[in-house]
N, CA, C and O atoms as a printed pandas DataFrame, in Angstrom:
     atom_number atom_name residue_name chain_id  residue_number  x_coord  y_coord  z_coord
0              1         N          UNK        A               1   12.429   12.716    8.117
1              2        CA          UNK        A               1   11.115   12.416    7.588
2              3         C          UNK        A               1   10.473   11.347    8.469
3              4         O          UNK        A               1   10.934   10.208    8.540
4              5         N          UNK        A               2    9.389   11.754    9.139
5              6        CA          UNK        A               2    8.602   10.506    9.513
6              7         C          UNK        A               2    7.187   10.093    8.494
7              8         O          UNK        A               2    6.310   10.657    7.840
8              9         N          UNK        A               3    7.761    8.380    8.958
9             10        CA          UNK        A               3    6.973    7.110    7.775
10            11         C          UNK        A               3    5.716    6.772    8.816
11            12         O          UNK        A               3    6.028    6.212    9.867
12            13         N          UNK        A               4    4.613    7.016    8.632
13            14        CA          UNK        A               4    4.029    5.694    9.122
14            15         C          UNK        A               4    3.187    4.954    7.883
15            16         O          UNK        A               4    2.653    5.492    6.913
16            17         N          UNK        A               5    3.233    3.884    8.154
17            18        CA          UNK        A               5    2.378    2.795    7.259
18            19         C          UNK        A               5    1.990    1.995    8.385
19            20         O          UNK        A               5    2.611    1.644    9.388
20            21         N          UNK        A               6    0.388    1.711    7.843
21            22        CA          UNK        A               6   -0.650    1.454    8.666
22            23         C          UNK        A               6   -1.646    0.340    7.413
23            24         O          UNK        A               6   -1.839    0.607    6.227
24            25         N          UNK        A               7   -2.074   -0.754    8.084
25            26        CA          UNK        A               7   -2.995   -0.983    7.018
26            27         C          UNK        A               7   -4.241   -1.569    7.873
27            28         O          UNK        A               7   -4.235   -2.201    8.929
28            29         N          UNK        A               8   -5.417   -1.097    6.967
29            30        CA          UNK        A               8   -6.578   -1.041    7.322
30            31         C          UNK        A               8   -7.283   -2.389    6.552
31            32         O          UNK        A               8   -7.368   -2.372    5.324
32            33         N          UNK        A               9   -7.871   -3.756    7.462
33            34        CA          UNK        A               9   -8.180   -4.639    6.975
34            35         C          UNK        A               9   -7.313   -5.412    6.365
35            36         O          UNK        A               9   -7.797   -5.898    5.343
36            37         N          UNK        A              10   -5.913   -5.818    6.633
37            38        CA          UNK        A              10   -4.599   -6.373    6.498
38            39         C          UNK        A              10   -3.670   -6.282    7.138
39            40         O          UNK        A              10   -3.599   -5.298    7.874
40            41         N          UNK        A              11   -2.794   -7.061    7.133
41            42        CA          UNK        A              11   -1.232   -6.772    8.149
42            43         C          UNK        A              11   -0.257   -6.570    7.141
43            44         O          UNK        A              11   -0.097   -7.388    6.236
44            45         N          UNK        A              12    0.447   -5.460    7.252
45            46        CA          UNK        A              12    1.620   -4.885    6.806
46            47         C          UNK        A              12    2.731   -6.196    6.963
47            48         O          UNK        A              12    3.068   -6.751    8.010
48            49         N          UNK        A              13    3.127   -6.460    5.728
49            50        CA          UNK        A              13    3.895   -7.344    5.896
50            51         C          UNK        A              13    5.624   -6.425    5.727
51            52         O          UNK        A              13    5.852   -5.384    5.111
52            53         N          UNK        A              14    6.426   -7.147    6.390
53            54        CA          UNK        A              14    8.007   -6.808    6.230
54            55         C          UNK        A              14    8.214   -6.260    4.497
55            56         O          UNK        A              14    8.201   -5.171    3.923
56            57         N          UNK        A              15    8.364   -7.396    4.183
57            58        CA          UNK        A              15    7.984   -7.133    2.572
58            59         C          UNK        A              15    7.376   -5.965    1.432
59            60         O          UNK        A              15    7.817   -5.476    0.392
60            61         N          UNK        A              16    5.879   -5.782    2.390
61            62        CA          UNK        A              16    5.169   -4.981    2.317
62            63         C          UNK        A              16    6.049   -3.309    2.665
63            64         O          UNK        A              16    6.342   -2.358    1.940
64            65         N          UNK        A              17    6.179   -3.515    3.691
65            66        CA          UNK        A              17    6.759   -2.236    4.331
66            67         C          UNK        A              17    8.058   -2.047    3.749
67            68         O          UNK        A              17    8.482   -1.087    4.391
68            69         N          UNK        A              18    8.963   -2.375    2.916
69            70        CA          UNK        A              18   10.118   -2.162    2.539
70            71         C          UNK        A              18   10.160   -1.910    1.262
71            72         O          UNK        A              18   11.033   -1.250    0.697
72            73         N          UNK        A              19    8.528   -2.803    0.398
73            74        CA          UNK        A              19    8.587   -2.076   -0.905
74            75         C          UNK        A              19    7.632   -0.716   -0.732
75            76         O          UNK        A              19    7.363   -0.295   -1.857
76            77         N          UNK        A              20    7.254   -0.199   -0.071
77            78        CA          UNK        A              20    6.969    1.116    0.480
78            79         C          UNK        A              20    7.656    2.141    0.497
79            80         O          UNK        A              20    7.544    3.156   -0.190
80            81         N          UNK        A              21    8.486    1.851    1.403
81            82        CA          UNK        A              21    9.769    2.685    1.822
82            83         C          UNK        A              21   10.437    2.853    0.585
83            84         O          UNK        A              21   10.748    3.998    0.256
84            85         N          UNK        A              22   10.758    1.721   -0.290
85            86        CA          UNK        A              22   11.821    1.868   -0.947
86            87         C          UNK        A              22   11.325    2.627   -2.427
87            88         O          UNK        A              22   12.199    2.690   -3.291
88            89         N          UNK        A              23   10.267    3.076   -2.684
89            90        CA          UNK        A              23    9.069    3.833   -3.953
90            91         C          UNK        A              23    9.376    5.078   -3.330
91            92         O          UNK        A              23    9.917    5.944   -4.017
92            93         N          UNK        A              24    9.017    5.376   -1.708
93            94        CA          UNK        A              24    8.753    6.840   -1.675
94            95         C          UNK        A              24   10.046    7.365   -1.420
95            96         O          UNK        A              24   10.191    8.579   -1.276
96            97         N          UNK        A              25   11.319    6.316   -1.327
97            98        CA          UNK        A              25   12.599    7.173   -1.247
98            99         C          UNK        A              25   12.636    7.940   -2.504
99           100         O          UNK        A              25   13.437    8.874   -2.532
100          101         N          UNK        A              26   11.863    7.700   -3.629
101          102        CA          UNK        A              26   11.942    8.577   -4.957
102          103         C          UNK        A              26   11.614   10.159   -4.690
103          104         O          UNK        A              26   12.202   11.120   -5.186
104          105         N          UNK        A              27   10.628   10.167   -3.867
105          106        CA          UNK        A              27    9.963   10.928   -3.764
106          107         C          UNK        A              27   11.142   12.205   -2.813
107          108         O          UNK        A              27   11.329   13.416   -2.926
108          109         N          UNK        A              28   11.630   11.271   -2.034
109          110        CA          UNK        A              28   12.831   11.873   -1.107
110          111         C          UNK        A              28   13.950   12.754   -1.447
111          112         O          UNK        A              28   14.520   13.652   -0.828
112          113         N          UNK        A              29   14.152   12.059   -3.015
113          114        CA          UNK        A              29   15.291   12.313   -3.886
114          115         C          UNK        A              29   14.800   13.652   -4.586
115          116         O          UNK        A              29   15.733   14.454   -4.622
116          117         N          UNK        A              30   13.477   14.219   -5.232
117          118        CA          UNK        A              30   13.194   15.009   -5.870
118          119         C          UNK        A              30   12.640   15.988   -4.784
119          120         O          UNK        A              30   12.241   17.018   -5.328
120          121         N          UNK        A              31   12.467   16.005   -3.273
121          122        CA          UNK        A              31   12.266   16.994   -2.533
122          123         C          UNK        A              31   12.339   16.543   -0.987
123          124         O          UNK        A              31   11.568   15.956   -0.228
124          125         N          UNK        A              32   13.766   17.152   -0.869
125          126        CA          UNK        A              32   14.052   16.801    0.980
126          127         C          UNK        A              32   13.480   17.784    1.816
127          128         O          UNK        A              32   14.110   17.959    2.859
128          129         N          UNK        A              33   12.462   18.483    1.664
129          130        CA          UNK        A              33   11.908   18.919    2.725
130          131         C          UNK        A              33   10.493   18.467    3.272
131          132         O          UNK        A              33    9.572   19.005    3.888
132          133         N          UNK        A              34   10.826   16.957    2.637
133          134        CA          UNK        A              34    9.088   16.607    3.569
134          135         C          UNK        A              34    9.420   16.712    5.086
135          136         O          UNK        A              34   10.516   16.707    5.648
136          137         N          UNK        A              35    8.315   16.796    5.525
137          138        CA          UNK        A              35    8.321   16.222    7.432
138          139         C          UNK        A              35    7.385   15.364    7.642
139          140         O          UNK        A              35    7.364   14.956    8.803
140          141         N          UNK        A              36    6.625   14.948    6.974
141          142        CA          UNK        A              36    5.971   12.926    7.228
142          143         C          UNK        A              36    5.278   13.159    6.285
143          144         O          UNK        A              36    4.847   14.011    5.508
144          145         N          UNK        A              37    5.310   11.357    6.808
145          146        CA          UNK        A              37    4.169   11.030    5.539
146          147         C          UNK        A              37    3.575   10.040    6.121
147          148         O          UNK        A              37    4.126    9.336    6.968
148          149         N          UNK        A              38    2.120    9.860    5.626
149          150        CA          UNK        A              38    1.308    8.656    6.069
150          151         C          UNK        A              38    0.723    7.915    5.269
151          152         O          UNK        A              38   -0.022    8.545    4.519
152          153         N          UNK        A              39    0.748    6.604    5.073
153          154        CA          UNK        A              39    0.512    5.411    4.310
154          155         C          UNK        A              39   -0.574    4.968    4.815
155          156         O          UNK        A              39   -0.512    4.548    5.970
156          157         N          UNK        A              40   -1.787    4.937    4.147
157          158        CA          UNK        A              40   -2.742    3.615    4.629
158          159         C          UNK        A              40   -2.890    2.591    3.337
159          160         O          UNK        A              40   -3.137    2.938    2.183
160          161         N          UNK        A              41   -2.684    1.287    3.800
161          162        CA          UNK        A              41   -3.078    0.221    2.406
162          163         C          UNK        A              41   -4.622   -0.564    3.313
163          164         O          UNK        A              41   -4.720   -0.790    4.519
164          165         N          UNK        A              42   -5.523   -0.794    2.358
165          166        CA          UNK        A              42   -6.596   -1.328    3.057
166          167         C          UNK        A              42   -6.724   -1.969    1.809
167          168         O          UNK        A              42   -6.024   -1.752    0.820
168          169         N          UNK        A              43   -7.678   -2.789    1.909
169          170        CA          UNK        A              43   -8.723   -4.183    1.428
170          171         C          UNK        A              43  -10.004   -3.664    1.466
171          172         O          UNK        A              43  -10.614   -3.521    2.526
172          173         N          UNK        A              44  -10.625   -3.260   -0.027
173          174        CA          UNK        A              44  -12.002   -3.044    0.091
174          175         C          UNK        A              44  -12.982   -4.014   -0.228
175          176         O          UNK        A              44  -13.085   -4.076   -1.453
176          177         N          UNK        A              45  -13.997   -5.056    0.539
177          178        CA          UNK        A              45  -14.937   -5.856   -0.116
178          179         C          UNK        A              45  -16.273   -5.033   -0.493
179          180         O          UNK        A              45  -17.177   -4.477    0.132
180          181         N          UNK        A              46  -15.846   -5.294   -2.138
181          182        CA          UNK        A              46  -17.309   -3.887   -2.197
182          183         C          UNK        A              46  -18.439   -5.247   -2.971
183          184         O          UNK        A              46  -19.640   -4.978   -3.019
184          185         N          UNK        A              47  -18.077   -6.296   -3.395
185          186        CA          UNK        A              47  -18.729   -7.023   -3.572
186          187         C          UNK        A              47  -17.814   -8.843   -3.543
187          188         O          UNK        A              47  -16.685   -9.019   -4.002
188          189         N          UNK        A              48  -18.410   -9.608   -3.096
189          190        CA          UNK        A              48  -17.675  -10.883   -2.902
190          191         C          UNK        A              48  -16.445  -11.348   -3.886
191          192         O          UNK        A              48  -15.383  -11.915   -3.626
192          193         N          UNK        A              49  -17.082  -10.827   -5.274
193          194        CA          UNK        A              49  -16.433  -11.189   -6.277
194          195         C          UNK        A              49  -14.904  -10.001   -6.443
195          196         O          UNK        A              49  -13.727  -10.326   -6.594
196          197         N          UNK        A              50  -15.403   -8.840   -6.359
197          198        CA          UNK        A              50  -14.436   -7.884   -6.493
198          199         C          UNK        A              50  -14.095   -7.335   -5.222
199          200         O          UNK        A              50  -14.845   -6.642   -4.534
200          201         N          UNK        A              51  -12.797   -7.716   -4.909
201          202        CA          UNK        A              51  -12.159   -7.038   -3.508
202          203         C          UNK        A              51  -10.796   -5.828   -4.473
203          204         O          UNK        A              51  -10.025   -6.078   -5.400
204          205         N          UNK        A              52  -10.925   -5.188   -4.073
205          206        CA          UNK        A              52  -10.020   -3.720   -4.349
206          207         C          UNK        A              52   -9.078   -3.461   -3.078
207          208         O          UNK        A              52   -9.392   -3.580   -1.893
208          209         N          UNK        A              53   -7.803   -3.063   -3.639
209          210        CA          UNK        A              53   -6.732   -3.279   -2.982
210          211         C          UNK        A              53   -6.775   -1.494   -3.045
211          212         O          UNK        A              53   -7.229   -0.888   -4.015
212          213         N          UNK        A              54   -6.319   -0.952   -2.053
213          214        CA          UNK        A              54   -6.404    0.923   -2.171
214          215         C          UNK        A              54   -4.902    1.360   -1.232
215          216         O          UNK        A              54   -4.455    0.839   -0.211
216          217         N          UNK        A              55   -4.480    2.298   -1.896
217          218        CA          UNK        A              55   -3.867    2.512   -0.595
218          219         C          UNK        A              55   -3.821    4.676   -0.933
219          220         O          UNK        A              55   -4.035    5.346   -1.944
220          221         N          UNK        A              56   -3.563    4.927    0.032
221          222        CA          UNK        A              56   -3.652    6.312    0.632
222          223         C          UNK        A              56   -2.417    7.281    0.951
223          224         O          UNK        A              56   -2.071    7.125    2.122
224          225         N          UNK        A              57   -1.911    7.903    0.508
225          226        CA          UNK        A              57   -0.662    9.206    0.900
226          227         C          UNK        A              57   -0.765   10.017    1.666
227          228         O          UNK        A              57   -1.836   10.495    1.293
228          229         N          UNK        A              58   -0.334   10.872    2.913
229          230        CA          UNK        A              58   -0.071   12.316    2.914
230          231         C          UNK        A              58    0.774   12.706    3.471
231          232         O          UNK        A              58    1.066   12.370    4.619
232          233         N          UNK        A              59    1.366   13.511    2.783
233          234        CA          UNK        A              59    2.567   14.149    2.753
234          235         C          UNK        A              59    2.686   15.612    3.138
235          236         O          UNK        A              59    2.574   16.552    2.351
236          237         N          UNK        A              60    2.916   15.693    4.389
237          238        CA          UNK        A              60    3.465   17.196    4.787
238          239         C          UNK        A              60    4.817   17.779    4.038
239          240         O          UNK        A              60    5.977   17.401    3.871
240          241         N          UNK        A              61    4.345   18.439    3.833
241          242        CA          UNK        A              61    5.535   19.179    3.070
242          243         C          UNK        A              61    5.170   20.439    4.403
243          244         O          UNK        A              61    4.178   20.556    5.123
244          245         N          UNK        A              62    6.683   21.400    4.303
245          246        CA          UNK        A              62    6.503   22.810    4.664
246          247         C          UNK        A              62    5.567   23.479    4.381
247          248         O          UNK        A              62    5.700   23.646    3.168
248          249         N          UNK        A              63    4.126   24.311    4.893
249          250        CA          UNK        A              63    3.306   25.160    4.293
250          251         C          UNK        A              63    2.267   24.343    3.439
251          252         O          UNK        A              63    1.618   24.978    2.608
252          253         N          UNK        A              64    2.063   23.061    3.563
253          254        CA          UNK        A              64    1.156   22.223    2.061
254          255         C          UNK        A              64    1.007   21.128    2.934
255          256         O          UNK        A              64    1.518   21.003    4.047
256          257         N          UNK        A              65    0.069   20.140    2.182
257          258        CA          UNK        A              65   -0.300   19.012    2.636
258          259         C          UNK        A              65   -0.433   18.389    1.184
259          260         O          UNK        A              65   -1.126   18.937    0.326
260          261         N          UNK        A              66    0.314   17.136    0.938
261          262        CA          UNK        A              66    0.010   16.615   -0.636
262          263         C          UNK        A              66   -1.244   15.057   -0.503
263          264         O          UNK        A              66   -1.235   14.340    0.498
264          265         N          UNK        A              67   -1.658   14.951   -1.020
265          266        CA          UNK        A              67   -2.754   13.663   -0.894
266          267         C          UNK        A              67   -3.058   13.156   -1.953
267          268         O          UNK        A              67   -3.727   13.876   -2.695
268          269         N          UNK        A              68   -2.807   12.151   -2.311
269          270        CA          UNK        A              68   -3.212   10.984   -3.300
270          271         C          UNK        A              68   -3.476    9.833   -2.635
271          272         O          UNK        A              68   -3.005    9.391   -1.587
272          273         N          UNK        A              69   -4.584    9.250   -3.649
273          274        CA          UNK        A              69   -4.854    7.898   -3.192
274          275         C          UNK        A              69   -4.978    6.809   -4.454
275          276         O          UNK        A              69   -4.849    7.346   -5.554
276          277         N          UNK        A              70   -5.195    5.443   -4.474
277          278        CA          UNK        A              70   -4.353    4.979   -5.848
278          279         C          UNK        A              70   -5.994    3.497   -5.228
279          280         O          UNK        A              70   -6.402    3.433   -4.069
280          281         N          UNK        A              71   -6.484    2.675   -6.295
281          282        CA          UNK        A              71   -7.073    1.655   -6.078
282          283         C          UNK        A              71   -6.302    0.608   -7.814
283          284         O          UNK        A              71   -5.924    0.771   -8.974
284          285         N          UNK        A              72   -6.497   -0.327   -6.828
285          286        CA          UNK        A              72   -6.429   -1.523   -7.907
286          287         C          UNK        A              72   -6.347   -2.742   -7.614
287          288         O          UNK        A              72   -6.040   -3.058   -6.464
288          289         N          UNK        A              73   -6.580   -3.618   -8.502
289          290        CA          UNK        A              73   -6.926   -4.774   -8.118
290          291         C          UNK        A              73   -5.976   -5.712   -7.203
291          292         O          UNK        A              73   -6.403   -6.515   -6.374
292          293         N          UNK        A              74   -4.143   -5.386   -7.599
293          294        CA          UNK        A              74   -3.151   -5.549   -6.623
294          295         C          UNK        A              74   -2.340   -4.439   -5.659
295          296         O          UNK        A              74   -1.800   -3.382   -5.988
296          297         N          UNK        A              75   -2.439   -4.960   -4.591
297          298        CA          UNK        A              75   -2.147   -3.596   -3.885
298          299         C          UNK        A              75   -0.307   -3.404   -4.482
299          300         O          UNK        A              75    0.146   -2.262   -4.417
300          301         N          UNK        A              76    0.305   -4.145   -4.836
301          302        CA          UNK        A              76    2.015   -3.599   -5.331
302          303         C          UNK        A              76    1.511   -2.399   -6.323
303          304         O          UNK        A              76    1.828   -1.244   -6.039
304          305         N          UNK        A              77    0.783   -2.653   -7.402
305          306        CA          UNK        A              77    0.209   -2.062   -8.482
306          307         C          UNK        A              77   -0.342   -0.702   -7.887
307          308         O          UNK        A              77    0.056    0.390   -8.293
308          309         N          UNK        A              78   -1.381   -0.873   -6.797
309          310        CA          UNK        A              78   -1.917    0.219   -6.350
310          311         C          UNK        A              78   -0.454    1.134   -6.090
311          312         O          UNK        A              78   -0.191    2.076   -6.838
312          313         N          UNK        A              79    0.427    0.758   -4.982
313          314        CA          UNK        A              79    1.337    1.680   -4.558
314          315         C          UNK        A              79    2.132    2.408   -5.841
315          316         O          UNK        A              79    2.629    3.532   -5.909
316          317         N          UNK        A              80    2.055    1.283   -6.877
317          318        CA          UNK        A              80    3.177    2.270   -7.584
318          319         C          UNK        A              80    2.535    3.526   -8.730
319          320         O          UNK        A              80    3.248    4.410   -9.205
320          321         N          UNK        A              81    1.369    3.397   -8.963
321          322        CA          UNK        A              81    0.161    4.593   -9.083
322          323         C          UNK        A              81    0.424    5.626   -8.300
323          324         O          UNK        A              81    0.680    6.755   -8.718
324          325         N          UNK        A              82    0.373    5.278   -7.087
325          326        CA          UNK        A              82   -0.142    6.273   -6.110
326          327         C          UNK        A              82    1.551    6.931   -5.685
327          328         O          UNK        A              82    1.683    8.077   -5.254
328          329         N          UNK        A              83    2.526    6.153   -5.861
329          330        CA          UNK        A              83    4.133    7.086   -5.722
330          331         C          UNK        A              83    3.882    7.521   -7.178
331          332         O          UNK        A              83    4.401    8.637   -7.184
332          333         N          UNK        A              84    3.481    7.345   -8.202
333          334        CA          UNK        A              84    3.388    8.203   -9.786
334          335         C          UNK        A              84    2.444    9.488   -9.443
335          336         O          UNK        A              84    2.923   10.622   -9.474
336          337         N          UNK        A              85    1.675    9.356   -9.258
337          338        CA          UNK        A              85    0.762   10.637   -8.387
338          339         C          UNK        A              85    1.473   11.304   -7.919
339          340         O          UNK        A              85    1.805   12.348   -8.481
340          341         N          UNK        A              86    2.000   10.912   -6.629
341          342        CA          UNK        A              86    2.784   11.730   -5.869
342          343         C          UNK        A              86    3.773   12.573   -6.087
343          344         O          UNK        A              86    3.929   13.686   -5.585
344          345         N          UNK        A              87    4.451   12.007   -6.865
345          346        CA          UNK        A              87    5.950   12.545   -7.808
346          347         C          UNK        A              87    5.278   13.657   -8.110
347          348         O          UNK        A              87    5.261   14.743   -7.530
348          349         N          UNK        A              88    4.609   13.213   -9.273
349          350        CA          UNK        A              88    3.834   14.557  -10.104
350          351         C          UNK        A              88    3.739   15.587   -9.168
351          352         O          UNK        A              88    4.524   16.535   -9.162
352          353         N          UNK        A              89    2.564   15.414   -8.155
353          354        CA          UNK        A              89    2.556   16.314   -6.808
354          355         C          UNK        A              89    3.662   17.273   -6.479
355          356         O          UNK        A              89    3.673   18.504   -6.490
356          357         N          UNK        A              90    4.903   16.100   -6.083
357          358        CA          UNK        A              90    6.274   17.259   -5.506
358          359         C          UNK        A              90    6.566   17.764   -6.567
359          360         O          UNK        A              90    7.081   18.877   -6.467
360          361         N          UNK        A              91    6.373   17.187   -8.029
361          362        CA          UNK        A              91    7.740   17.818   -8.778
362          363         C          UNK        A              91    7.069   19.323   -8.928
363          364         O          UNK        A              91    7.722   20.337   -9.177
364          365         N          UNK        A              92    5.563   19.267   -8.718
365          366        CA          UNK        A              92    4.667   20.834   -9.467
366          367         C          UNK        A              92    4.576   21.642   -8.250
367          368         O          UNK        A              92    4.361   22.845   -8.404
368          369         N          UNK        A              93    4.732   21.079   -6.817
369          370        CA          UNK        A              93    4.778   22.179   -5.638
370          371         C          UNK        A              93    6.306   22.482   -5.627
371          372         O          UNK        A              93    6.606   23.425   -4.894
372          373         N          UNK        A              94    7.151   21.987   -6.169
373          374        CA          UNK        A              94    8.735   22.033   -6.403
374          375         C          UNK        A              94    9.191   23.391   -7.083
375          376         O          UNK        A              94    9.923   24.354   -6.854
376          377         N          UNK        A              95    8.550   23.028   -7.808
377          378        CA          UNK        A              95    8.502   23.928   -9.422
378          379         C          UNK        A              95    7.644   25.191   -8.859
379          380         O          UNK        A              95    7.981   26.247   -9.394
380          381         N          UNK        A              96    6.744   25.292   -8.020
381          382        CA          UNK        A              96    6.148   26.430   -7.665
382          383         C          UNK        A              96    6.562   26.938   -6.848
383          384         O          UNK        A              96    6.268   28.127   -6.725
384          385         N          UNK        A              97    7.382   26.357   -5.949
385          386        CA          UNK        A              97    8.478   27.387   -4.836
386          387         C          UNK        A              97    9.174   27.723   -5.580
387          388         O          UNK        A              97    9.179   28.954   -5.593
388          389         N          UNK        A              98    9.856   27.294   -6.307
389          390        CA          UNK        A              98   11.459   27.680   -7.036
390          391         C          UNK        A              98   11.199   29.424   -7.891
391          392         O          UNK        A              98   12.050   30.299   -8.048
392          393         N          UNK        A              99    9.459   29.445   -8.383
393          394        CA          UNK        A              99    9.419   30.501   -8.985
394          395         C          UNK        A              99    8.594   31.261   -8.552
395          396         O          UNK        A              99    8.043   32.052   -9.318
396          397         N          UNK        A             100    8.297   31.221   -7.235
397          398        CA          UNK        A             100    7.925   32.389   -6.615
398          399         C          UNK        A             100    8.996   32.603   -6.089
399          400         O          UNK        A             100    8.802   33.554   -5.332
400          401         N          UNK        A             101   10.441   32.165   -6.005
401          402        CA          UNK        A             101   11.765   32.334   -5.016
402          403         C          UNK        A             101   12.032   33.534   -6.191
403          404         O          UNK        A             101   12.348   34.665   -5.821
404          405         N          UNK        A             102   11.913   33.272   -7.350
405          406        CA          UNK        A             102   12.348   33.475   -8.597
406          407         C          UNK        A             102   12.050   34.964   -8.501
407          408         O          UNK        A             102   12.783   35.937   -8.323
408          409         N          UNK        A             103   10.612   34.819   -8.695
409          410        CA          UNK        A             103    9.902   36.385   -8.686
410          411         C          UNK        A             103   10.371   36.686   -7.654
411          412         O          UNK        A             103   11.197   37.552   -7.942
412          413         N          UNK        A             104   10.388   36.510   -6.454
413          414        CA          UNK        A             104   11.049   37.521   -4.996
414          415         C          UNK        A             104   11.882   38.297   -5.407
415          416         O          UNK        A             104   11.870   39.519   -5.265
416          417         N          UNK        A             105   12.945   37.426   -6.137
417          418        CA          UNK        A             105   14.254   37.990   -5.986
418          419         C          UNK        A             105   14.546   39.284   -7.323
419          420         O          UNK        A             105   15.285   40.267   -7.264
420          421         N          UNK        A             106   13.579   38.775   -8.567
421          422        CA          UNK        A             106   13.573   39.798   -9.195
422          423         C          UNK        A             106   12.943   41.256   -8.723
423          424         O          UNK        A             106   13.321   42.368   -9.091
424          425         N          UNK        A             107   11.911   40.944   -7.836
425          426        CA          UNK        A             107   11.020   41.904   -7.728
426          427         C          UNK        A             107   12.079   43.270   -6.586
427          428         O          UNK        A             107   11.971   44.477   -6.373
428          429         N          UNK        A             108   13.035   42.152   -6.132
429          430        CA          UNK        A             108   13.876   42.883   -4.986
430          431         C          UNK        A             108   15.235   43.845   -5.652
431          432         O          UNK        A             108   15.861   44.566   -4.874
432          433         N          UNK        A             109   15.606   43.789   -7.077
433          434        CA          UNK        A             109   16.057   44.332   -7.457
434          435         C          UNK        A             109   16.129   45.523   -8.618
435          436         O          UNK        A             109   17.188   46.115   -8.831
């Protein structure tokens, strides 16, 4: 699987990058056939008072592309939205290979 994390209007801290890694290994566990994924965390100033923390997914899977994106006021908070998204994502493209494998195989006998 290739990671990149990138952040837009911030520096990726060590910290940062390891509680990253260590959310979307979930994601790893419920479907090993990703082939990357890309992280953006950015800093939005949409007004002085309110800065919004966002961050961004995508996930190649075989044949698919998955995309979520997550905002909130702390970006830890944002990420763990946006790996809850995601999950959802694999577990229902998961669930939709398994039963078109399903139908194949009935249809073949």
């Amino acid at each position: 699987m290739n990671l990149t994390i990138s952040g837009h209007h911030l520096d990726v801290t060590p910290a940062l990058r390891s509680y990253v890694t260590g959310k979307l290994d979930r994601i790893n566990r419920h479907f090993d056939q990703v082939v990357d994924v890309k992280v953006l965390l950015s800093v939005e100033n949409q007004k002085e008072k309110e800065k919004r923390q966002r961050a961004e997914c995508r996930i190649g899977v075989k044949g698919n592309d998955l995309f979520a994106e997550s905002s909130h006021e702390d970006l830890y908070a944002a990420v763990d939205e946006l790996v809850d998204k995601l999950d959802r994502q694999i577990v229902k493209h998961k669930d939709k290979l398994q039963s078109h494998d399903r139908a194949a195989a009935k249809h073949l006998m």
